[in-house]
C-alpha positions as CSV (number, residue, x, y, z in Angstrom):
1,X,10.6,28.5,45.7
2,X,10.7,31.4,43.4
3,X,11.8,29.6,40.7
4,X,8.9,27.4,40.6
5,X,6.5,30.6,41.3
6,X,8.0,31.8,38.1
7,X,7.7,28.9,36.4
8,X,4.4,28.2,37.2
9,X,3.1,31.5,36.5
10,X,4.6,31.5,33.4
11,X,3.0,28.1,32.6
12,X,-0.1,29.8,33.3
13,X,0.6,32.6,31.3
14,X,0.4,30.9,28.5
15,X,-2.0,28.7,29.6
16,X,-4.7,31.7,29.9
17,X,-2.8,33.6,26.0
18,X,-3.7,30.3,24.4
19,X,-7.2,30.4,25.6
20,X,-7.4,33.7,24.4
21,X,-6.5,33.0,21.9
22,X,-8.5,30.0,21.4
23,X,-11.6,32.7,22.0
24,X,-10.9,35.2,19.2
25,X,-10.2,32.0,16.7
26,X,-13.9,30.7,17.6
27,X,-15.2,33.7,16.8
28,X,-13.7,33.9,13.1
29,X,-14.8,30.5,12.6
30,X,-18.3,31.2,13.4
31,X,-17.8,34.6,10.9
32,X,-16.3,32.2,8.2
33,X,-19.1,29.7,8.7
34,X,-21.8,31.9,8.6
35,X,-20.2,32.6,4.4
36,X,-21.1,29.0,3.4
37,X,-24.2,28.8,0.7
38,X,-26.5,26.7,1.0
39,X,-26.0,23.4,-0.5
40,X,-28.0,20.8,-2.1
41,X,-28.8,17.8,-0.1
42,X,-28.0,15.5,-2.9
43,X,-24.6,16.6,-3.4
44,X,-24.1,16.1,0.5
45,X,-24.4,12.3,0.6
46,X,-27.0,9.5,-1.1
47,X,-30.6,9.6,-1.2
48,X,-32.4,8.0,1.4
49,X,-33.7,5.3,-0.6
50,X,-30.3,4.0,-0.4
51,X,-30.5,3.5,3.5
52,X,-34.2,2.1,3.4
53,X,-33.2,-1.1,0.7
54,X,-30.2,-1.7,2.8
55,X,-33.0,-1.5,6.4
56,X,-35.4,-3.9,4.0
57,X,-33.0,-6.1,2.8
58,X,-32.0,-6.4,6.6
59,X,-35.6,-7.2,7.7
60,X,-36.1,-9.4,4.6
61,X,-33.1,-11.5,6.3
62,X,-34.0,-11.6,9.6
63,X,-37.3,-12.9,8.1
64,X,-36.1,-15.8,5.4
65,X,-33.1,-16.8,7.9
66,X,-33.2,-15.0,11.4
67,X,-30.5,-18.0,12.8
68,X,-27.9,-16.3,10.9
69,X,-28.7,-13.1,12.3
70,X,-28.9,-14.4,15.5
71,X,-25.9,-16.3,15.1
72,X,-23.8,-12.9,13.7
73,X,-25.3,-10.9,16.8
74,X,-24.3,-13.4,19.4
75,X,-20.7,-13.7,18.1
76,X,-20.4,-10.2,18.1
77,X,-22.1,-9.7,21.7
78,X,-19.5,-12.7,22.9
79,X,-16.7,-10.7,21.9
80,X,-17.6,-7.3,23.4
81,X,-18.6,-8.7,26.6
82,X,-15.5,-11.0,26.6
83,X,-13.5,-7.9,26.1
84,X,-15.0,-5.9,28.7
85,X,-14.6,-8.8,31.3
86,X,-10.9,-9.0,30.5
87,X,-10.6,-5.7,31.1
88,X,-12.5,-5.7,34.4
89,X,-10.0,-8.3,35.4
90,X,-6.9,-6.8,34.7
91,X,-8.0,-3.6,36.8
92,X,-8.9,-5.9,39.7
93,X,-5.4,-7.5,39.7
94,X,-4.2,-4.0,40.1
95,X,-2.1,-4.3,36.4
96,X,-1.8,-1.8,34.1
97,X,-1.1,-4.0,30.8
98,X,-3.6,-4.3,28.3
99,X,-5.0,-8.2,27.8
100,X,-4.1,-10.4,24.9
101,X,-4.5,-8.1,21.4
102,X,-5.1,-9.9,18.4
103,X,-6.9,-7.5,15.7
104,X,-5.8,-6.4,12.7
105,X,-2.7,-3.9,12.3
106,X,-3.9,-0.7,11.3
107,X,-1.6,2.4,10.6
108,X,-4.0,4.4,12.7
109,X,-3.4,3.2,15.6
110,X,0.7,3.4,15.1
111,X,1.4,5.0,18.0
112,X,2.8,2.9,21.2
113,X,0.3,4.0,23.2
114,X,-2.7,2.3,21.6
115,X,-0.9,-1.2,22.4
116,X,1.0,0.0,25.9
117,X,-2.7,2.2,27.7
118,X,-5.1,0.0,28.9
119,X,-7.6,2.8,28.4
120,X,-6.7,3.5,24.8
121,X,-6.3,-0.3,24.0
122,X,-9.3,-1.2,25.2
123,X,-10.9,1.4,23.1
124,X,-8.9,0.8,20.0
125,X,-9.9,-3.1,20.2
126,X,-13.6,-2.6,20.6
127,X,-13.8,0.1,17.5
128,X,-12.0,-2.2,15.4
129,X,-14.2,-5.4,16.7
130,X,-17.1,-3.2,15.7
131,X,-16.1,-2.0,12.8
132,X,-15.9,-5.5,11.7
133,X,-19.3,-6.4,12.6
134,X,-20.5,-3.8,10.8
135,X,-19.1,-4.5,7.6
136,X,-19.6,-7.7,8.1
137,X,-23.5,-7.6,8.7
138,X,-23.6,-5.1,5.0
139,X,-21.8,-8.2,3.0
140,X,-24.0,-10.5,4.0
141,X,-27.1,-8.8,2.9
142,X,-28.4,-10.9,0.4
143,X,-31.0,-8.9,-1.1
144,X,-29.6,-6.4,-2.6
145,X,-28.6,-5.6,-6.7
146,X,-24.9,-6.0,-6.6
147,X,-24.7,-2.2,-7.6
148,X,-27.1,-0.8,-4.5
149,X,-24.5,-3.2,-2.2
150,X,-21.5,-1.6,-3.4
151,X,-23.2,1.5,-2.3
152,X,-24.2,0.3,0.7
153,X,-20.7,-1.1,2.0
154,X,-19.2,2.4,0.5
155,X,-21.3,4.1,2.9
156,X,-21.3,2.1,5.7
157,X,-17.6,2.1,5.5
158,X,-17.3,6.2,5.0
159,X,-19.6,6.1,8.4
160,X,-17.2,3.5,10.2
161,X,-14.1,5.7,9.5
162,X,-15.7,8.9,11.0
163,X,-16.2,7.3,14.1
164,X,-13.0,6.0,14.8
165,X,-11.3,7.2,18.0
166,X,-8.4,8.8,16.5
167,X,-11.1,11.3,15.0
168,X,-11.4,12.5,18.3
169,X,-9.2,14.4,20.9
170,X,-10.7,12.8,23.8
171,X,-9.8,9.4,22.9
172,X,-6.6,10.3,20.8
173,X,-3.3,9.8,23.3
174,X,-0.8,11.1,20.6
175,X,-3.0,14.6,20.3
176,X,-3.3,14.7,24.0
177,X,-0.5,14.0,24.8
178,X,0.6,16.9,22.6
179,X,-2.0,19.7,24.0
180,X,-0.6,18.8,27.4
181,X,3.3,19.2,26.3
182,X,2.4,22.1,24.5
183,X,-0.2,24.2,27.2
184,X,-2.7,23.9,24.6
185,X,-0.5,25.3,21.9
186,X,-0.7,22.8,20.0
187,X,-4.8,22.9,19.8
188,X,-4.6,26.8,19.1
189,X,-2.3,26.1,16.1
190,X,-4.9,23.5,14.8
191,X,-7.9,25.8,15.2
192,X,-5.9,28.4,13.3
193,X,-5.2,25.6,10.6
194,X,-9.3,25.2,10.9
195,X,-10.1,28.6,10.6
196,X,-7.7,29.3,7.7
197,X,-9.1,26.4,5.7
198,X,-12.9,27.7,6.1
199,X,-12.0,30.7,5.5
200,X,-10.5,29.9,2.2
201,X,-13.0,28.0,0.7
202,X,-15.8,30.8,1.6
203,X,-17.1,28.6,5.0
204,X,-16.8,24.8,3.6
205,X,-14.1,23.0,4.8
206,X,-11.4,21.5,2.4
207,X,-8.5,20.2,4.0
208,X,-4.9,21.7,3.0
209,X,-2.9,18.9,2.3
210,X,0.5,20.7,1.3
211,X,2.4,23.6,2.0
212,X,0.7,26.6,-0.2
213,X,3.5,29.0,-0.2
214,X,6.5,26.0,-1.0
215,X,5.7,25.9,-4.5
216,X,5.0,28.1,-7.0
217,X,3.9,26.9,-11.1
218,X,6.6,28.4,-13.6
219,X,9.2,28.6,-10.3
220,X,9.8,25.2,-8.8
221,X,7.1,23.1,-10.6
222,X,6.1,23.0,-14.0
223,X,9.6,24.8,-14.8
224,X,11.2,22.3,-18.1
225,X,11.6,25.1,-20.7
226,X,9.1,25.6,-23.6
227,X,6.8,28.4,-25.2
228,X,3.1,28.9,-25.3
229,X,2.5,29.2,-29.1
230,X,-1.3,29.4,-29.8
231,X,-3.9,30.0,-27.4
232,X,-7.8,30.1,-27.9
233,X,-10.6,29.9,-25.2
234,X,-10.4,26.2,-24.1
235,X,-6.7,25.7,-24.3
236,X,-3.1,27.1,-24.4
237,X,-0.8,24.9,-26.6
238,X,2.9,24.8,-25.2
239,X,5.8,23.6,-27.2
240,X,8.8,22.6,-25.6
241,X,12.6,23.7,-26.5
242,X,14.6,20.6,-27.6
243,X,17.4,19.7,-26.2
244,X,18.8,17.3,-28.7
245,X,20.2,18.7,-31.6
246,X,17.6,16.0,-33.9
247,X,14.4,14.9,-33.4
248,X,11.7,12.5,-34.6
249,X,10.0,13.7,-37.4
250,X,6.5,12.7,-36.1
251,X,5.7,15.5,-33.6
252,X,4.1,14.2,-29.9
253,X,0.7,15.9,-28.0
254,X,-0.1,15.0,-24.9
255,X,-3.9,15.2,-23.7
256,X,-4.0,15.7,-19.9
257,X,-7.4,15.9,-17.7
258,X,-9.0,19.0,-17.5
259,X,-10.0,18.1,-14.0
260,X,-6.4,19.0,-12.8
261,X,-3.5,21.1,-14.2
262,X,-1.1,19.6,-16.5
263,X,1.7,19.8,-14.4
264,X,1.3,16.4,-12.3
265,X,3.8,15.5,-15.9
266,X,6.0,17.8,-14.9
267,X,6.3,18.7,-11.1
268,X,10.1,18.7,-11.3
269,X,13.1,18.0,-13.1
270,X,14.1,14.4,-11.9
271,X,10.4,12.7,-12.1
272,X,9.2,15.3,-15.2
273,X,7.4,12.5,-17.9
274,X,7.6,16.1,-19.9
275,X,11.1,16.7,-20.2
276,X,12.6,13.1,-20.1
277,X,10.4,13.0,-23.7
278,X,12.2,16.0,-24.7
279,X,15.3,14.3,-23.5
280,X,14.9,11.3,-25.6
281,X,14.3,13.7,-29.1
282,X,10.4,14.5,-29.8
283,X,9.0,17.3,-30.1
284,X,6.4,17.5,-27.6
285,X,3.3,19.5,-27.7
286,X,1.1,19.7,-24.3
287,X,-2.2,21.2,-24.1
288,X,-3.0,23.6,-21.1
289,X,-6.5,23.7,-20.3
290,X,-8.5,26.5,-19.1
291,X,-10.2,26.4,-15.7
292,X,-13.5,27.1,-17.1
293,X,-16.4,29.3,-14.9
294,X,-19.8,30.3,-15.6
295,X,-19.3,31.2,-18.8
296,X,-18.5,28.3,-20.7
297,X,-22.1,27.3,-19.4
298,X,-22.4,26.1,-23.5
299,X,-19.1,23.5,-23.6
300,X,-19.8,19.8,-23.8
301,X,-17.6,17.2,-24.9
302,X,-18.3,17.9,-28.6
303,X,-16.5,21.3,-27.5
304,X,-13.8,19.7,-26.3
305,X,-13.4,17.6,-28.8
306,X,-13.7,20.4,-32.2
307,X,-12.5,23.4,-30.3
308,X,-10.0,21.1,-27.8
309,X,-8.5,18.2,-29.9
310,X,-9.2,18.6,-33.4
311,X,-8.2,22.4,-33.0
312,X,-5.0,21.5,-31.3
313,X,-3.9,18.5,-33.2
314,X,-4.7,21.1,-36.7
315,X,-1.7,23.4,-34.6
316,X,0.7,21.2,-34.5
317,X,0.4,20.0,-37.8
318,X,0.7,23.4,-38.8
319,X,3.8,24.4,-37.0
320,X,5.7,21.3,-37.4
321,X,4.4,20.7,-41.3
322,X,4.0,17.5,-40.8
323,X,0.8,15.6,-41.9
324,X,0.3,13.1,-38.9
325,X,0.8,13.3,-35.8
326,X,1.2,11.0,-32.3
327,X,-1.3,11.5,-29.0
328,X,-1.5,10.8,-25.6
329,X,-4.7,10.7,-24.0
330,X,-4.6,11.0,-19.9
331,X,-7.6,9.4,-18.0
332,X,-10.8,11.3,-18.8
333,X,-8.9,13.1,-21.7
334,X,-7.8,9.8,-23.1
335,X,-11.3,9.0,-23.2
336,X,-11.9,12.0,-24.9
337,X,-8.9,11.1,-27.0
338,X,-10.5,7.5,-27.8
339,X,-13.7,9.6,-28.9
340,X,-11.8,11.8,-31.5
341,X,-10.0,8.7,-32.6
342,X,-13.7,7.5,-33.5
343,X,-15.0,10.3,-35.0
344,X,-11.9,10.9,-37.3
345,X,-12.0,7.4,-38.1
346,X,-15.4,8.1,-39.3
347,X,-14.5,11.4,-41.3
348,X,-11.4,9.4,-43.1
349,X,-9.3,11.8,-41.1
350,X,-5.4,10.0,-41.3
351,X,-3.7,13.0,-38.7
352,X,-3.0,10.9,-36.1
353,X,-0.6,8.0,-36.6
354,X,-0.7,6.7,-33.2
355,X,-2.4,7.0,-29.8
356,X,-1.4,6.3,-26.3
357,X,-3.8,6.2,-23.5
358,X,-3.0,6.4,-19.4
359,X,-5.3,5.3,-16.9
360,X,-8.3,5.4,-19.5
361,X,-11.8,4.1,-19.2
362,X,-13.8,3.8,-22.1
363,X,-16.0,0.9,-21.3
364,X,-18.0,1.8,-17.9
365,X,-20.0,-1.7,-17.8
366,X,-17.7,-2.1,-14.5
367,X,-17.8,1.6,-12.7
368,X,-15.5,0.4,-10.0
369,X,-15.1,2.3,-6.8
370,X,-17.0,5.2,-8.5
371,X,-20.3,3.1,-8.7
372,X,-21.5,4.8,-5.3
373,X,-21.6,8.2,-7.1
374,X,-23.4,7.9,-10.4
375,X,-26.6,6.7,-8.8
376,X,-29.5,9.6,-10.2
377,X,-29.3,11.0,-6.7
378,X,-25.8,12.3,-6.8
379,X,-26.3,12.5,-11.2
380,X,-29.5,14.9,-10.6
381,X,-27.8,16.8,-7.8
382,X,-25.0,17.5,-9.9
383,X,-26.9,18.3,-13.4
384,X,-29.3,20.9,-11.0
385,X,-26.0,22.5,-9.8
386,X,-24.9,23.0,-13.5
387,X,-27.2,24.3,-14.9
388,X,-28.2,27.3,-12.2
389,X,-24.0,28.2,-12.0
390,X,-23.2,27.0,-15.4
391,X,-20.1,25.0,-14.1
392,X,-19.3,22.3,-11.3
393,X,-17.3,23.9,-8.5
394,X,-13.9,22.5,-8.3
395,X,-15.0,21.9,-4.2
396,X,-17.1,18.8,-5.1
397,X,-14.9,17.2,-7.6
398,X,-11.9,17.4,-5.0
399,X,-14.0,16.1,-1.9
400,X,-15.4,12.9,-3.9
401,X,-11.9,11.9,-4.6
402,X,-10.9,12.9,-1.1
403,X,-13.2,10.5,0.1
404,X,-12.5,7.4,-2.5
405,X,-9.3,7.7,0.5
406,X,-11.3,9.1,3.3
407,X,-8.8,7.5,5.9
408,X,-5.2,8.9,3.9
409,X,-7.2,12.1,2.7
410,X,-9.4,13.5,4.8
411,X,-9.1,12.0,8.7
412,X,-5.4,11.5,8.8
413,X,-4.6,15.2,7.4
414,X,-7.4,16.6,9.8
415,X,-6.0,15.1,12.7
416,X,-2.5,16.6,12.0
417,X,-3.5,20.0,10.9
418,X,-6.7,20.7,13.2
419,X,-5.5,18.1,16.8
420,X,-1.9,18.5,16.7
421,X,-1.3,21.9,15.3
422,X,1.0,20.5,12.8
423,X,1.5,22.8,9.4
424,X,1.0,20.8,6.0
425,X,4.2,19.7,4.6
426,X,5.9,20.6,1.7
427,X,5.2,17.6,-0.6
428,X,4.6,18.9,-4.6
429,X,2.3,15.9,-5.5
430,X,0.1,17.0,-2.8
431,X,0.3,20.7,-3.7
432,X,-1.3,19.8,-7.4
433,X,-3.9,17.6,-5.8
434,X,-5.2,21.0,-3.9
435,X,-4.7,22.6,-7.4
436,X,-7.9,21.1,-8.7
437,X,-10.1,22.7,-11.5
438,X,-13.9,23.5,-12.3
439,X,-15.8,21.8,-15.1
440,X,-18.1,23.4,-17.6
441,X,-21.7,22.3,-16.6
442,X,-23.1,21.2,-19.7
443,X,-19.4,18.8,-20.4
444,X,-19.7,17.3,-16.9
445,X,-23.9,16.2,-17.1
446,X,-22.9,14.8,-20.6
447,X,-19.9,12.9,-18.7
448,X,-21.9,11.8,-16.5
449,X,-25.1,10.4,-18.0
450,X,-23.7,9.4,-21.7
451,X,-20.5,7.8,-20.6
452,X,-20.4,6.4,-17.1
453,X,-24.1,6.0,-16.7
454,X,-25.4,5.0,-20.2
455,X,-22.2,3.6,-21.4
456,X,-23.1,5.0,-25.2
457,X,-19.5,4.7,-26.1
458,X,-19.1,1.1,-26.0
459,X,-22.6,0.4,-27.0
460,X,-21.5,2.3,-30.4
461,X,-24.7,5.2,-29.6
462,X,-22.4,7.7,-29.2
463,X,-23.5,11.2,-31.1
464,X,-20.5,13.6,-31.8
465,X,-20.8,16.8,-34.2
466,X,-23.0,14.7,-36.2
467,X,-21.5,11.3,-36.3
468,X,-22.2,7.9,-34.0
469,X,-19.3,6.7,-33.0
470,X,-18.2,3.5,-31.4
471,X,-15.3,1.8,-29.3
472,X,-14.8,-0.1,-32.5
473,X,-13.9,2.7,-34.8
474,X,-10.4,3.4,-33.0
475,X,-8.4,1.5,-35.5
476,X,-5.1,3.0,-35.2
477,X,-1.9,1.5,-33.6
478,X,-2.9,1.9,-29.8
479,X,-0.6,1.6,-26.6
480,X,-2.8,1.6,-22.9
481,X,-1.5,2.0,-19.3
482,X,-3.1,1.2,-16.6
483,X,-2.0,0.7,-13.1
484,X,-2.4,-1.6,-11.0
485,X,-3.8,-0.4,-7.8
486,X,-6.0,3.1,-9.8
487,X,-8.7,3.5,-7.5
488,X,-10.0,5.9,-9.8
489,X,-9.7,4.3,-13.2
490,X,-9.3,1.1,-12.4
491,X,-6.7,-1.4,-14.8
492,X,-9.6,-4.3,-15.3
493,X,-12.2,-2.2,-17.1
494,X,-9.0,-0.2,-18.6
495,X,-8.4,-3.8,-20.0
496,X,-11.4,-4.2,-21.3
497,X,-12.3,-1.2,-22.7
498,X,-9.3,-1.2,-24.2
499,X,-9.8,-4.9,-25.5
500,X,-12.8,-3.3,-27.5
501,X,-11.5,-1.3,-29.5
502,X,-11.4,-2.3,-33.5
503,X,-7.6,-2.0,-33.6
504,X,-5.4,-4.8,-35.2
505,X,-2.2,-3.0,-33.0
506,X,-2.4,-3.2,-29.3
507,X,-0.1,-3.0,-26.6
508,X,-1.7,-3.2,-23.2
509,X,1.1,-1.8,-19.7
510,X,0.2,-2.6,-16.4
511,X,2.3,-0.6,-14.4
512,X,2.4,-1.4,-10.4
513,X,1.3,1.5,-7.8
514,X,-1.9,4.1,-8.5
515,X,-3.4,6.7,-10.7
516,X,-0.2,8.8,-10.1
517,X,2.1,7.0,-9.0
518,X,1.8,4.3,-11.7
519,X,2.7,6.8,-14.3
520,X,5.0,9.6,-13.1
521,X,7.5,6.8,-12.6
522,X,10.9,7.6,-13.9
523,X,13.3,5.2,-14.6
524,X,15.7,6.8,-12.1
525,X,13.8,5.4,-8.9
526,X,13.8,1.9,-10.3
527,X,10.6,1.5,-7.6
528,X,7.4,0.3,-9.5
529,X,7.7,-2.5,-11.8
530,X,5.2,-3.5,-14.6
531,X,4.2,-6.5,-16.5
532,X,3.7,-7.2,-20.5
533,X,2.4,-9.6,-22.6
534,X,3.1,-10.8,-26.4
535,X,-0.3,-12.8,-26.4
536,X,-3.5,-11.7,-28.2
537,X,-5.6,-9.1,-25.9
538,X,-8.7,-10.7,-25.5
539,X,-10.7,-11.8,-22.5
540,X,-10.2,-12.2,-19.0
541,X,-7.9,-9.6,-17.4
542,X,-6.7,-11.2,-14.6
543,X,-5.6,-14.6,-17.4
544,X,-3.7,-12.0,-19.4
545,X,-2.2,-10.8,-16.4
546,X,-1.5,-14.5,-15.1
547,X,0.5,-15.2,-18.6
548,X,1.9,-11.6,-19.0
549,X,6.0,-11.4,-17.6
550,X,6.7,-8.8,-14.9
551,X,9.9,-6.9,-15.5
552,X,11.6,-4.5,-12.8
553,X,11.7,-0.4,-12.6
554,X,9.7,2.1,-14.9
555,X,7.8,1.4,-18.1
556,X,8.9,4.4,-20.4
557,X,11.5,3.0,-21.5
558,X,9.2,0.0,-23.1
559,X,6.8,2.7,-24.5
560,X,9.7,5.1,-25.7
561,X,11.2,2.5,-27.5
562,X,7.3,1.6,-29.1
563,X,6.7,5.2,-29.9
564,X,10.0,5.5,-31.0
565,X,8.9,2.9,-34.9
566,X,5.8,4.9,-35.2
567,X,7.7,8.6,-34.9
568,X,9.6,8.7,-38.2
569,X,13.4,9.6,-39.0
570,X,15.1,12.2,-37.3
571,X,15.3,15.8,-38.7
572,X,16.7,18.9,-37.1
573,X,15.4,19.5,-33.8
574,X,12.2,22.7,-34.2
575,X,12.4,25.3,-31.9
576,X,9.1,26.2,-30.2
577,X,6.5,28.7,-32.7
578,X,6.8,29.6,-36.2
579,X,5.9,32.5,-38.5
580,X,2.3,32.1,-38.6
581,X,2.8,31.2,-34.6
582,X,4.8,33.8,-32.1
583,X,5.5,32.8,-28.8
584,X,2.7,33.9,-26.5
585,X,4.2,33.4,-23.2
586,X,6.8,31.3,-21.5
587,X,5.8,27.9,-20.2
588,X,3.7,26.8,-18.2
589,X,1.8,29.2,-19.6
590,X,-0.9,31.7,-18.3
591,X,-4.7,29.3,-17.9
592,X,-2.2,27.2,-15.4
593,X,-2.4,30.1,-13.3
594,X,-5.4,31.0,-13.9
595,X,-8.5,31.0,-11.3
596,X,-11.7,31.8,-11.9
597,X,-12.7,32.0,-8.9
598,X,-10.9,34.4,-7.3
């Protein structure tokens, strides 16, 4: 008996610590909250116009065709009450195994006791029966523009996954089962997780997704050896120590986004794109860029093309003495890359022998799953927001792609940092995702409005430090990779673009897996395959892909070996700077560290 009078009151000790505890941490989130600025409404979610043509395109159906509706409501009404009467029936039989379950497997509802509780099953089957209906009553509109039902179903389905049960402790058995193993402990440790999240992003909330203190840039990531040898106030240009004792005459660049840090090509030694290059005998040239605050308020993309590209391609010609060199262009720099292509094209300027783009978009006729963003009412909000800070917070960049993935990106993190108290794990590609970068205001509204709204670029209106330039200009030998399930730049419109372009030399990669994955794929793992094609590129993407062959494991090799007749003879391998150019700093450099906005 004493035993258990210790145990309990230990139990209970805890029990009353924890909600303690749980006290104190509610009052620093209510301090952390009351940080957050104000912010606009149109950067929040759509304008309301959005909702009302989707509520009159509704009424305009029930109208023209109000069987159909009928019909769709009645099924749906069938199946809930058919469901409910089930469940009635099993309680009166005095069983406690859930009836017959036939929807849909979904990885939310993995644990055993969605399928095994009556309670939880009957709840998991009714969301997902919902959440059907729903998105089947938003396809069926009919009178809608195809671009304002894309943003409907986006919407819709964004509302759909909020609501989901496993959003919520009260009808989440693997998170209550937890706080009850735990004495609460395991809701404390998620509050903490909540708290420390708001805090650090001065009362928003941004979800940590990765370990902060498991990695650090220059230590564990980013660390393949190389010097920063010129710097000026948009980039840092690293050169990399060979480590072949020849190289390829024709020095390499590589263009990454300046919406993320370089380093997603080089996270670490065994899946670094940056040093198996190296490894195979270039030398390699990668541009850093800066994370840019309020004042670079007066960069556009013609600054990041003269002061950016030209400036750094200039560099490398410079220290290497060598005339020409070879680019890569990485989503949106590769369609920055595609624009300097045009406009030196159009100055009769030979530096650049050949180009590569990843994941580039340079025709926007097809937006993809971007479309429900660059309506005016997100475009305005955005433009507004630039021009009164000068720059577009990193925050807003970093939620919209959070949300392309709201399920694998937002709830499912949520759930296991702020329900079950779990810590974020260690995972590097993660870790850079957090690592995310302003913009300048002026480059991001011209982004925005030239490119992806008004599609100037491939209707050849294009005005860059006083040329028009088109899609057509890029004339040079070309190599494109896209991926096959890129979410953000997606391989079809990739295709096309690319298709566009007024080169005679084109070889078009479709590599399997995403925006990442497709491309940081060495040819160690032998996981992601990709397909090619000898026939013209022209036309329908998905009949190129129908005649293209497939071949197993990574596709550097294919573009090494393509690189490889366009890079010259061999010569003695350089190391990193010159006379006219000192090393500045090890790599990765210092803008790679660098945050404005701390």
């Amino acid at each position: 008996m004493a035993t258990d009078d210790a145990e309990t009151g230990g139990d209970l000790d805890r029990l009353n610590a924890n909600l303690a505890r749980i006290e104190e941490l509610s009052q620093r989130l209510i301090t952390a909250l009351s940080r957050q600025e104000p912010v606009r409404p149109s950067l929040q979610g759509p304008d309301q116009d959005v909702f009302m043509k989707a509520a009159a395109a509704y009424m305009a159906e029930m109208m023209e065709n109000p069987s159909k509706i009928l019909e769709h409501q009645i099924s749906y009404w069938g199946q809930s009450l058919r469901h409910y009467v089930e469940a009635q029936e099993a309680l009166r039989e005095g069983g406690m195994v859930p009836r017959e379950d036939h929807t849909p497997e979904d990885k939310r509802f993995s644990n055993p006791l969605w399928q095994t509780n009556p309670y939880f099953n009957f709840i998991k089957q009714q969301y997902l029966m919902s959440a059907q209906a729903m998105e089947e009553a938003v396809s069926n509109l009919d009178h809608l523009s195809e671009r304002d039902k894309h943003r409907v179903e986006y919407f819709s389905r964004q509302i759909i996954n909020m609501f989901a049960p496993t959003n919520f402790l009260g009808t989440n058995p693997e998170a209550l089962s937890k706080a009850v193993e735990t004495d609460g402990e395991s809701l404390v440790r998620g509050l903490e997780n909540l708290v420390r999240d708001i805090e650090e992003n001065d009362g928003r909330l941004l979800i940590t997704l990765a370990d902060r203190d498991a990695f650090e840039v220059g230590e564990n990531l980013a660390t393949t050896p190389g010097a920063v040898v010129y710097r000026n106030r948009m980039f840092e240009l690293i050169q990399y120590t060979p480590t072949t004792e020849q190289v390829y005459r024709t020095p390499l660049i590589i263009f990454p986004p300046w919406i993320n840090r370089f380093y997603i090509l080089d996270l670490k030694e065994k899946n670094s794109l940056i040093k198996w290059i190296v490894d195979q005998g270039y030398t390699l040239f990668v541009v850093s860029w800066v994370n840019p605050d309020a004042s670079y308020a007066d960069a556009g993309m013609d600054t990041y093309v003269e002061e950016g590209y030209l400036e750094a391609i200039d560099q490398v010609k410079a220290i290497t003495g060598e005339d020409r060199v070879n680019a890569i262009g990485y989503c949106i720099a590769g369609t920055t890359l595609a624009l300097t292509l045009a406009l030196m094209q159009k100055r009769k300027d030979r530096s650049i022998r050949s180009a590569t783009f990843f994941t580039t978009l340079t025709d926007f006729t097809d937006q993809g799953e971007f479309t429900p963003f660059l309506g005016d009412d997100f475009v305005d909000g955005i433009e507004r927001e630039a021009q009164e800070k000068g720059y577009l917070d990193s925050f807003f960049m970093s939620r919209t792609f959070s949300f392309l993935r709201s399920n694998d990106l937002v709830y499912g993190p949520a759930i296991r940092s702020y329900m079950m108290g779990e810590s974020p794990p260690a995972f590097d590609l993660l870790y850079w995702n957090g690592d995310s970068t302003n913009l300048p205001g002026r480059m991001a509204v011209e982004y925005l409005r030239w490119l992806c709204q008004e599609n100037r670029f491939s209707e050849g209106t294009f005005e860059l430090l006083g040329e028009t330039v088109s899609i057509k200009d890029v004339k040079l030998p070309l190599c494109a990779v896209a991926c096959e399930s890129d979410h953000i730049a997606a391989w079809k419109p990739s295709f096309t673009g690319f298709t566009k372009m007024g080169s005679r030399e084109r070889t078009f990669i479709l590599s399997e897996s995403g925006h990442i994955a497709g491309i940081v794929n060495p040819p160690s793992r032998v996981k992601y395959g990709h397909s090619v094609s000898d026939q013209p590129l022209a036309g329908d993407p998905e009949t190129w892909r129908a005649q293209a062959t497939r071949h197993d494991g990574s596709w550097w090799p294919l573009w090494e070996a393509w690189l490889r007749r366009r890079s010259g003879r061999k010569v003695a391998a350089r190391a990193p700077g010159g006379p006219d150019h000192p090393v500045l700093a090890p790599a990765p450099g210092t803008y790679v560290r660098a945050d404005p906005d701390t």
